[in-house]
KEZALUM-96955 format. One line per field, with one value per residue (C-alpha): x, y, z; chain; residue in one letter. Coordinates in nm, 4 decimals. Layout:
BEGIN
px: c(X,...);
py: c(Y,...);
pz: c(Z,...);
mol: c(A,...);
type: c(A,...);
//
This chain:
BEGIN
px: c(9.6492,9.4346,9.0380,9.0481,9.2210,8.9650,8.6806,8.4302,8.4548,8.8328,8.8063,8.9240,8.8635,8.7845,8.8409,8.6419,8.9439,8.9056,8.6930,8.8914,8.8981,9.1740,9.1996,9.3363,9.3635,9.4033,9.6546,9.9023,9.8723,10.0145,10.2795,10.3695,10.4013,10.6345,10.8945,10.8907,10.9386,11.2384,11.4045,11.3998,11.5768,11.8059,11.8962,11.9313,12.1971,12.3617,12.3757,12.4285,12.8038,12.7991,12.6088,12.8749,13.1808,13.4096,13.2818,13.2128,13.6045,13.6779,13.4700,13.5984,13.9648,13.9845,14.0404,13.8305,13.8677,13.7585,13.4320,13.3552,13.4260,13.1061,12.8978,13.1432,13.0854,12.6900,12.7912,13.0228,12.8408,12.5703,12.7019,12.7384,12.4653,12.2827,12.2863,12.1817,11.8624,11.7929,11.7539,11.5848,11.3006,11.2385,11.2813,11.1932,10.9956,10.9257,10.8105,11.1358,11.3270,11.1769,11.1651,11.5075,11.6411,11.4557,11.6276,11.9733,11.8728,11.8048,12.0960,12.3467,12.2019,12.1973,12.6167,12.6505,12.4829,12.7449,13.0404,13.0071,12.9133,13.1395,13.3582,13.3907,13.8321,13.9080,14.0647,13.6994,13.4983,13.5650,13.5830,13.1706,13.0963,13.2224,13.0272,12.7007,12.7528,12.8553,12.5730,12.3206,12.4593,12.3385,11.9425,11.9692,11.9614,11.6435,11.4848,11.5626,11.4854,11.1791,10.9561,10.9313,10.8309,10.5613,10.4094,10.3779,10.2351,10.0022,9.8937,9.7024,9.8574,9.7802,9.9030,10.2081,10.3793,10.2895,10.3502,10.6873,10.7364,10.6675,10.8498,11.1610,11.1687,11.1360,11.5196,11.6236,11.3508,11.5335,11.8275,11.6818,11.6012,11.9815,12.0640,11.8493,11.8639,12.2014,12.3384,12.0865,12.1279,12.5159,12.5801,12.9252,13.1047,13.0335,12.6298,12.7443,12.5962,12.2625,12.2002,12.2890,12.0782,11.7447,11.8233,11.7686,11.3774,11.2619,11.4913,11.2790,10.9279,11.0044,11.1198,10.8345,10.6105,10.7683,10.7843,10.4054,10.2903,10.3748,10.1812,10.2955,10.4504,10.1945,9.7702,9.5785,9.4608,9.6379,9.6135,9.7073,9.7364,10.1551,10.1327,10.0140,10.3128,10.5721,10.8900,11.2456,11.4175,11.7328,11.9856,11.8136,11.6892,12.0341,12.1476,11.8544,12.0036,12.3307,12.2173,11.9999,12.1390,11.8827,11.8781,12.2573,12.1893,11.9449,12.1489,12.4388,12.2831,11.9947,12.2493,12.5311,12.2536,12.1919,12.5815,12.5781,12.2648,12.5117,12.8258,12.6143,12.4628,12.8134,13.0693,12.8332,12.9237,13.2906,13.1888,13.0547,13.1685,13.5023,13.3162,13.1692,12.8220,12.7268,12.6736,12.2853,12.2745,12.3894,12.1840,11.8514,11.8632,12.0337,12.0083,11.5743,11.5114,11.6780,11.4999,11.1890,11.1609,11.2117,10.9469,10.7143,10.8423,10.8988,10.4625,10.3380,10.6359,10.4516,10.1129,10.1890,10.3188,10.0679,9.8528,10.0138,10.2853,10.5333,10.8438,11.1204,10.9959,10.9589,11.3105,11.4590,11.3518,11.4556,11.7943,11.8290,11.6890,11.8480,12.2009,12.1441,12.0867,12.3815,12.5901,12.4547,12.5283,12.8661,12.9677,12.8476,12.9415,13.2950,13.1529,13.0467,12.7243,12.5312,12.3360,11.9912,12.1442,12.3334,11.9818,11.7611,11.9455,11.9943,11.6049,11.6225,11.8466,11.6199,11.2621,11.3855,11.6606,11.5066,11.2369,11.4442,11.5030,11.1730,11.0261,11.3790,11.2912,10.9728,11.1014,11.3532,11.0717,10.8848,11.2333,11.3473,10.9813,10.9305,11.2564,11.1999,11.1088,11.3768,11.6893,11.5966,11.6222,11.8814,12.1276,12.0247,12.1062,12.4409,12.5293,12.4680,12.6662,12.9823,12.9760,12.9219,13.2041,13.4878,13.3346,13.3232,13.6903,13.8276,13.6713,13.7977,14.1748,14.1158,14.0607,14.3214,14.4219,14.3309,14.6272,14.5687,14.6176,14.3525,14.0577,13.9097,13.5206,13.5820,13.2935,13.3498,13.3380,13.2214,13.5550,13.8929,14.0048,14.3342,14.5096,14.1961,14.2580,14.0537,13.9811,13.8951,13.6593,13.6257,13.8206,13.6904,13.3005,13.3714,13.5270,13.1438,12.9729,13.1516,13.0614,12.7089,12.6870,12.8174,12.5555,12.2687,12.3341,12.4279,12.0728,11.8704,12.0327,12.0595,11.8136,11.4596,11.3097,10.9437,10.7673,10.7555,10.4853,10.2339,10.2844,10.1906,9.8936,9.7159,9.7787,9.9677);
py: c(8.5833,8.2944,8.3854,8.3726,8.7344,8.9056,8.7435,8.9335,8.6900,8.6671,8.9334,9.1817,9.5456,9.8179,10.1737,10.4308,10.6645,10.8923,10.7396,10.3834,10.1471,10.0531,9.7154,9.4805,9.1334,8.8690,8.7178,8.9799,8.8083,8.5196,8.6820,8.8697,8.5415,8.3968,8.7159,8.6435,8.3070,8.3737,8.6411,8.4153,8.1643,8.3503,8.5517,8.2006,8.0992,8.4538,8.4604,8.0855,8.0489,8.4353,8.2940,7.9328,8.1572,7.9709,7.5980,7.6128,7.7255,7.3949,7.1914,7.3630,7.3683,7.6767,8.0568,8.2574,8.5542,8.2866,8.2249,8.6145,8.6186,8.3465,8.6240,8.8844,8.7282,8.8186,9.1996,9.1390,8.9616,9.2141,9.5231,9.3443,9.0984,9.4079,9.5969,9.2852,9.2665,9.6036,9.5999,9.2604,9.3682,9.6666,9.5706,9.1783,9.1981,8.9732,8.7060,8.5577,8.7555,8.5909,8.2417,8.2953,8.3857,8.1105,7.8326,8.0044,8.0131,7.6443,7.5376,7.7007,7.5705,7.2044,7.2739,7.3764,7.0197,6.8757,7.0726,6.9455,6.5132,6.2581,6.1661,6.4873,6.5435,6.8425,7.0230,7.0729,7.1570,7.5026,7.5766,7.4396,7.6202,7.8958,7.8228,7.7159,8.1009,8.2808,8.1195,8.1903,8.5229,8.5711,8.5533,8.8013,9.1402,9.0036,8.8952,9.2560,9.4457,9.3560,9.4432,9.8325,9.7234,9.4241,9.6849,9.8792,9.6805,9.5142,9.6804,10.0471,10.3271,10.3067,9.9510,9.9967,10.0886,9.7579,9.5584,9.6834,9.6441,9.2977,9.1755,9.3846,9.2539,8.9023,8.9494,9.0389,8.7711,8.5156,8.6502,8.5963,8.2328,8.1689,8.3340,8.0707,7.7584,7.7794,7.7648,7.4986,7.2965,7.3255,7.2656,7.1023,7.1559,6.7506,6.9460,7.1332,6.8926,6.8268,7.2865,7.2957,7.0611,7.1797,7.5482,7.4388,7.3449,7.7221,7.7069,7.3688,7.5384,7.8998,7.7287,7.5861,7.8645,8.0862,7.8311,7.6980,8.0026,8.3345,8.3592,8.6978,8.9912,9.2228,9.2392,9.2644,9.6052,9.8442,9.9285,10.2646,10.5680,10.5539,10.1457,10.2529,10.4972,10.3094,10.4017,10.5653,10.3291,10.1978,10.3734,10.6805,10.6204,10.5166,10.8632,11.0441,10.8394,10.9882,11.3221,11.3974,11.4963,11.4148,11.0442,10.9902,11.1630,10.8883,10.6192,10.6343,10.6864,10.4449,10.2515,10.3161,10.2031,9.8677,9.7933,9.8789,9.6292,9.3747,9.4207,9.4045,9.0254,8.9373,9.0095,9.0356,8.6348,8.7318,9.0857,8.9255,8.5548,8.7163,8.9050,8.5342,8.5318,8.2388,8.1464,8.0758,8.4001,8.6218,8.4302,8.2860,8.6468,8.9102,8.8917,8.7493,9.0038,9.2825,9.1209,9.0724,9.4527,9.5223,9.3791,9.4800,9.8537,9.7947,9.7150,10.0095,10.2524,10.1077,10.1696,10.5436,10.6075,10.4380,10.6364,10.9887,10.9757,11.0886,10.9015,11.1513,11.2108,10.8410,10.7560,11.0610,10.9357,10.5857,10.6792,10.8833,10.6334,10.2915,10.4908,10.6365,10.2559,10.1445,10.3704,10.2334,9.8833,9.9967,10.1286,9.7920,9.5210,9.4389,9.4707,9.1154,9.0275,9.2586,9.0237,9.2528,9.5731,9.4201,9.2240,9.5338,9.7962,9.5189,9.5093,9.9020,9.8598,9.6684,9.8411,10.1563,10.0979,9.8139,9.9991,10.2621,10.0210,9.9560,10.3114,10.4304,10.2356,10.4196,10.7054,10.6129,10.5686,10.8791,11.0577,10.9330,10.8724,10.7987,10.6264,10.2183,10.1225,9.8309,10.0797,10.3465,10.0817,9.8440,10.1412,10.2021,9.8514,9.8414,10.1592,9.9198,9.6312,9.8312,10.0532,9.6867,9.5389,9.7622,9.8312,9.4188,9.3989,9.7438,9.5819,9.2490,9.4117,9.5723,9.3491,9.2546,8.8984,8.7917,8.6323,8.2692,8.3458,8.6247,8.4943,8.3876,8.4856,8.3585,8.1501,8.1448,7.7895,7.5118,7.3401,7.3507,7.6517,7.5288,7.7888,7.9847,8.3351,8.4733,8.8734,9.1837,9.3706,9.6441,9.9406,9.8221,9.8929,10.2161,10.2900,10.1389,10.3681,10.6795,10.6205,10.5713,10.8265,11.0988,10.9019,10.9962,11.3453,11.4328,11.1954,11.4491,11.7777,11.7442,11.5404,11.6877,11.5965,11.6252,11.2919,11.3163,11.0044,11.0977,11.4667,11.2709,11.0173,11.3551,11.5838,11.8483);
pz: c(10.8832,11.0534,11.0513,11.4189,11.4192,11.2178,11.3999,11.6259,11.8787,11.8853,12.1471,11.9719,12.1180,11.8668,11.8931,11.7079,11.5828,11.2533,10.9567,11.0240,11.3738,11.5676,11.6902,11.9169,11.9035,12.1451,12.0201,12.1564,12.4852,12.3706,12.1880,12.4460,12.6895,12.4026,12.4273,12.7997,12.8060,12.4824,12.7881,13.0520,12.8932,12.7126,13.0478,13.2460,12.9518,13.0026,13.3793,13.4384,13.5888,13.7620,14.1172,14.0774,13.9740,14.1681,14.1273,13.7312,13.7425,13.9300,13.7265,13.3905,13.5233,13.4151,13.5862,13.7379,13.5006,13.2046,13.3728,13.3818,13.0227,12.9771,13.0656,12.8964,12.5941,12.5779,12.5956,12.2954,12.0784,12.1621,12.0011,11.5939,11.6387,11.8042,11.4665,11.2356,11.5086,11.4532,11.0724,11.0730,11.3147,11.1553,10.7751,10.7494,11.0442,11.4200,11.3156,11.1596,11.3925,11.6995,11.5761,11.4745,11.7948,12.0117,11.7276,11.8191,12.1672,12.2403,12.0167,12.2420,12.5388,12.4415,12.2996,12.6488,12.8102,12.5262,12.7200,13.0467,12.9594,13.1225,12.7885,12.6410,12.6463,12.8717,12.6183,12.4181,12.7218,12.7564,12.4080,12.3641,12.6461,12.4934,12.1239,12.3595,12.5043,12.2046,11.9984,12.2421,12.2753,11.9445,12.0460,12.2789,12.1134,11.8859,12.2349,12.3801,12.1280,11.9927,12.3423,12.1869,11.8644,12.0071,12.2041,11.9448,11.6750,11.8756,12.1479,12.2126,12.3390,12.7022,12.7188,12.5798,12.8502,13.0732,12.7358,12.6794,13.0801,13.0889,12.8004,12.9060,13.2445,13.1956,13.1366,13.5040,13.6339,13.4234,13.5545,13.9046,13.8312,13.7267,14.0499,14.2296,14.0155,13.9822,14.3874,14.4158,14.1615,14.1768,14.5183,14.3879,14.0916,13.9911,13.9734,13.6458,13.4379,13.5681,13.6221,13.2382,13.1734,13.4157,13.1978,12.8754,13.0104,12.9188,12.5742,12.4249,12.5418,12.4275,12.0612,12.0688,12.1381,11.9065,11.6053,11.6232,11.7643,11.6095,11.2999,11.1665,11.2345,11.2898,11.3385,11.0068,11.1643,11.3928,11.7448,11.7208,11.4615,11.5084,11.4643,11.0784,11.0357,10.8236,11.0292,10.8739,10.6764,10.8621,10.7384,10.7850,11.0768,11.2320,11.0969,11.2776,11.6166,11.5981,11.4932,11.7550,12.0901,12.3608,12.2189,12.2480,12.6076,12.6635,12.5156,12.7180,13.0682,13.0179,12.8925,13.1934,13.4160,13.1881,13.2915,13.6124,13.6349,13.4409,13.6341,13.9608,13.8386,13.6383,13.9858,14.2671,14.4070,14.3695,14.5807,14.8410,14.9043,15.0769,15.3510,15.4610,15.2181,15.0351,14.7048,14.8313,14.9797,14.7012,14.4466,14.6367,14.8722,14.6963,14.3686,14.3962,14.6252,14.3630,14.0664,14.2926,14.3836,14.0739,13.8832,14.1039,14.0552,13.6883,13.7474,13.9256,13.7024,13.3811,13.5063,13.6307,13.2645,13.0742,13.2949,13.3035,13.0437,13.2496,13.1248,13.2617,13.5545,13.6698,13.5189,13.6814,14.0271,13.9598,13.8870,14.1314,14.4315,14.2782,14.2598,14.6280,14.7218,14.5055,14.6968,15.0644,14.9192,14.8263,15.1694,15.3756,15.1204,15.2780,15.6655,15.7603,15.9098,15.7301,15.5601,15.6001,15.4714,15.1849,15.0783,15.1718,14.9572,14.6326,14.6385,14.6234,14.3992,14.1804,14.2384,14.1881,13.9213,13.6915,13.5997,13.4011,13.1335,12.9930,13.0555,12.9384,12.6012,12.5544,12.5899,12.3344,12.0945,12.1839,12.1881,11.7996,11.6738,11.3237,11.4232,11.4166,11.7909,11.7517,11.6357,11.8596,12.1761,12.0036,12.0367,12.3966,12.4471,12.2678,12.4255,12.7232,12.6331,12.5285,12.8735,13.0497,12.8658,12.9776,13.3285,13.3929,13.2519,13.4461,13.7269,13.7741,13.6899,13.9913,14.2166,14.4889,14.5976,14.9478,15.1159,15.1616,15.5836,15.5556,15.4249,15.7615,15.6492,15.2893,15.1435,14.7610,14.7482,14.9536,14.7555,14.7638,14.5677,14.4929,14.2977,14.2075,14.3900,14.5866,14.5385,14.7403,14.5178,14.7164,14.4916,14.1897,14.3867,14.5054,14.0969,13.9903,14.2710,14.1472,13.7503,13.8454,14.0232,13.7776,13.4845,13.7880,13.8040,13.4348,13.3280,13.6365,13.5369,13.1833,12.9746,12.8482,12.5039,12.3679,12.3227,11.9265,11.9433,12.1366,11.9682,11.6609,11.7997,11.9361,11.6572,11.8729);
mol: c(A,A,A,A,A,A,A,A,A,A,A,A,A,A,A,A,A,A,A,A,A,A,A,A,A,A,A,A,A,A,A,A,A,A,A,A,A,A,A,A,A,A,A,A,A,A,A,A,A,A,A,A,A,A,A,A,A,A,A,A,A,A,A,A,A,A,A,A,A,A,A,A,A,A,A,A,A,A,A,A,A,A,A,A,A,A,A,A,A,A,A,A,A,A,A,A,A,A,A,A,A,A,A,A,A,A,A,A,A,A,A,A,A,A,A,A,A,A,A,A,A,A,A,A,A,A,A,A,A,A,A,A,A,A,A,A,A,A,A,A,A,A,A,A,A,A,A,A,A,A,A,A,A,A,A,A,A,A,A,A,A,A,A,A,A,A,A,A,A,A,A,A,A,A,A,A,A,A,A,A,A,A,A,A,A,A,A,A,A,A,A,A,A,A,A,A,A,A,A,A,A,A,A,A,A,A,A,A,A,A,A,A,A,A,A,A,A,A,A,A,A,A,A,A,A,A,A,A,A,A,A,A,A,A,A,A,A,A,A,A,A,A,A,A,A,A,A,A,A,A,A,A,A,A,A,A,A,A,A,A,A,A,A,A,A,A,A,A,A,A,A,A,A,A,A,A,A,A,A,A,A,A,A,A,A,A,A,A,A,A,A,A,A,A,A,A,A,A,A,A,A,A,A,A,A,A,A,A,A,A,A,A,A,A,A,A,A,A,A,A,A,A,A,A,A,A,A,A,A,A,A,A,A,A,A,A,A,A,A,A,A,A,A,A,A,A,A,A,A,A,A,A,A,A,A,A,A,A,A,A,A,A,A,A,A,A,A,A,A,A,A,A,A,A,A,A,A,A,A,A,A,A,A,A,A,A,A,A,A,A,A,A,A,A,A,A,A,A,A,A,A,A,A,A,A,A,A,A,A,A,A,A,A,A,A,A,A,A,A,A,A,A,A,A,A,A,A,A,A,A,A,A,A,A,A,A,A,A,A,A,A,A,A,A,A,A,A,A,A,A,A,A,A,A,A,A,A,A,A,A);
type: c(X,X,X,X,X,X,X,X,X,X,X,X,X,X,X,X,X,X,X,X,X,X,X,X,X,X,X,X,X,X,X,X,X,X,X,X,X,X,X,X,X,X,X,X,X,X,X,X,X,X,X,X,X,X,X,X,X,X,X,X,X,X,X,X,X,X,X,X,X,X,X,X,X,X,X,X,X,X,X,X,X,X,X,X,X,X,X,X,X,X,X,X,X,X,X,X,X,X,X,X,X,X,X,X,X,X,X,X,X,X,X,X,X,X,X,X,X,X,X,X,X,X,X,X,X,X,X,X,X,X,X,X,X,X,X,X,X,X,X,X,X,X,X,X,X,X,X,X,X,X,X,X,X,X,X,X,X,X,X,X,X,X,X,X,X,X,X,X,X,X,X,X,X,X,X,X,X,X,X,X,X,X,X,X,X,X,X,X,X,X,X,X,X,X,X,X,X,X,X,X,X,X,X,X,X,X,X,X,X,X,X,X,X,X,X,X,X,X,X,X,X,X,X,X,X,X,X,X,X,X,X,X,X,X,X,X,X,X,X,X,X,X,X,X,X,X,X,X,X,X,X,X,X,X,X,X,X,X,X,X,X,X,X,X,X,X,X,X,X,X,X,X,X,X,X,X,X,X,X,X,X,X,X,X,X,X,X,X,X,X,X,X,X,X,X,X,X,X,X,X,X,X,X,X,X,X,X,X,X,X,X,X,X,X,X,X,X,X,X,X,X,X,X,X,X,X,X,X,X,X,X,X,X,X,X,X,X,X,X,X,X,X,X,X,X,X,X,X,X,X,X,X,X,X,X,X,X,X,X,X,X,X,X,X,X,X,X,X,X,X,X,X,X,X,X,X,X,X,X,X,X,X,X,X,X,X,X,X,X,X,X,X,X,X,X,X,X,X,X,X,X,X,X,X,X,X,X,X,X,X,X,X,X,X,X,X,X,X,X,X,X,X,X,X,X,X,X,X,X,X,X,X,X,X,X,X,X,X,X,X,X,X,X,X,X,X,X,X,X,X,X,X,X,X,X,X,X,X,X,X);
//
């Protein structure tokens, strides 16, 4: 470990706990600003072609339903890449496991530049779009996983919380940037080229970061008495997951609302570009102002837990608000000019429901603890990716065509469509809107646990 860390002026805060100190290092900062920078990318890369559905289809000449599957393909590769992240962070550690995720990262992006160049035979284009995708779809579990176990490593018990929080949610703000970047930097589908190559920017610096920058995988002294604590092997730890009802509770309602968060980015162009909203609106409006509100709830929700430790309660009411505006959204999406409701209930959407990921993953942690804090959220985040999966695919089979004579409010493309359909999605929202609402009421009625890690940190 460089000298710097073990410094007294390194900044390092010490905490007077037993007959040894705790300590934190500045370091963590930095680290931290790494993982965000690693999820903003990696979300950009993920999201990239969901606000442009309709003109990366043109460009690609290719089907709607194959664009879907570009973002499709993340939740996949999630679920057996999720596993290998899982057992790397906890057994070999972050440090490989982050700088091994930002290499895969930037690689995909710059196959995906290679995809779209004037030269490349139309024939390979959609298949290195496809190995861009798939092998940045590899990064991401390593990127979302590892938030639980930063935080705790590095940082004290009543930042944890807003560590975790941060990290966790520089996913949906990347995912707010595609939503942005993307409409304005693909105004045509002839734009394809120069958006890939403005989102690979945030790949090159966070390889960077993470390559020069993360020295090892944890402080030379803890932060906290559970930081020391060597966690359950994996194997064992896995077996604790699945043994332990309250945890698979957790994991498949936290991880219902991770979908629902998914499908909602993945489809919501394709939702709303029939009822006469714009590719700008739904990514520069919609789907900033959800991502907006939410990281300023995901803010004040860390801060209230870090403060009060009162995971269930805060996750119980933002379930229960962001599905009560999911529902509002639901009812209005088809009615044109209802551009203010629509944009008003996404950021409800966002400030309430956002937030119940990261707290969700604490309480994963406290939920499973001596359970690694990367296996206990990987398989909230899996359990995520799988529900996402099948509700993206379900959804889309669902949709109905829109008679060419009938789509008089239709903006899904400021091109010709040609034979691209266009779809109602209206059944397949209300089908969404009924699932989350039964995961809302079984997560408030039924789920309770102790928090086993705090239990342990105060001796109770």
């Amino acid at each position: 470990m460089n000298n710097l860390d073990q410094s007294p002026g390194s900044g390092e805060s010490q905490i007077g706990l037993t007959e040894r100190s705790f300590k934190v290092y500045k370091r963590r900062w930095f680290l931290l600003s790494t993982l965000c920078v690693l999820n903003i990318s990696n979300a950009m890369i993920w999201l990239t072609f969901g606000p442009v559905a309709y003109k990366a289809s043109e460009f690609y000449k290719t089907n709607l339903d194959t664009i879907n599957w570009l973002s499709v393909v993340f939740m996949i590769t999630g679920i057996p890449c999720g596993i290998c992240a899982t057992w790397l962070i906890d057994t070999i550690g972050l440090r490989f496991s982050i700088i091994l995720s930002a290499w895969l990262n930037c690689i995909g992006c710059v196959i995906r530049v290679i995809s779209a160049i004037d030269g490349i035979l139309p024939s390979a284009m959609i298949p290195l779009v496809f190995v861009g995708q798939v092998i940045a779809a590899f990064a991401q579990p390593f990127m979302l996983f590892a938030p639980t176990k930063l935080a705790a490593l590095w940082f004290k018990e009543d930042q944890r919380a807003v560590a975790n929080m941060l990290a966790t949610i520089a996913n949906p703000l990347g995912i707010m940037l595609a939503g942005i970047t993307s409409p304005v930097l693909a105004k045509t589908k002839d734009d394809i080229l120069y958006m890939l190559c403005i989102q690979c920017i945030p790949a090159g610096v966070a390889t960077l970061m993470a390559t020069f920058g993360w020295w090892s995988s944890a402080p030379p002294t803890p932060p906290s008495s559970s930081a020391q604590t060597e966690s359950e092997p994996f194997r064992q730890g896995m077996k604790a997951l699945f043994k332990n009802f309250r945890y698979l509770l957790l994991a498949w309602t936290v991880g219902a609302g991770i979908a629902l968060f998914s499908v909602l980015t993945t489809l919501l162009s394709q939702i709303l570009c029939p009822w006469g909203y714009t590719d700008s609106y739904v990514g520069l409006i919609c789907v900033s102002t959800m991502i907006g509100a939410g990281f300023v709830g995901s803010g004040i929700a860390g801060v209230i837990v870090d403060k009060t430790k009162r995971f269930i309660e805060v996750t119980k009411v933002g379930f229960t608000l962001g599905v009560s505006a999911l529902i509002v959204f639901g009812i209005f999406h088809n009615h044109v000019n209802e551009s203010a409701l629509i944009a008003s209930m996404c950021g409800l959407f966002g400030f309430f429901g956002i937030p119940v990921y990261p707290v969700g993953n604490e309480l994963a942690v406290e939920t499973t603890y001596p359970v690694g804090e990367a296996t206990s959220s990987g398989v909230v985040f899996m359990s995520g990716q799988l529900q996402g999966i099948v509700l993206v695919l379900v959804l889309q089979s669902i949709g109905t065509t829109i008679p060419v004579n009938e789509r008089n409010n239709s903006k899904c493309t400021s091109d010709n469509l040609g034979d691209i359909p266009v779809l109602d999605m209206s059944v397949p929202v209300y089908v969404m809107l009924g699932y989350a609402g039964l995961v809302a009421i079984v997560y408030v009625v039924f789920f309770r646990t102790p928090y086993k890690r705090l239990n342990a940190e105060t001796g109770d």
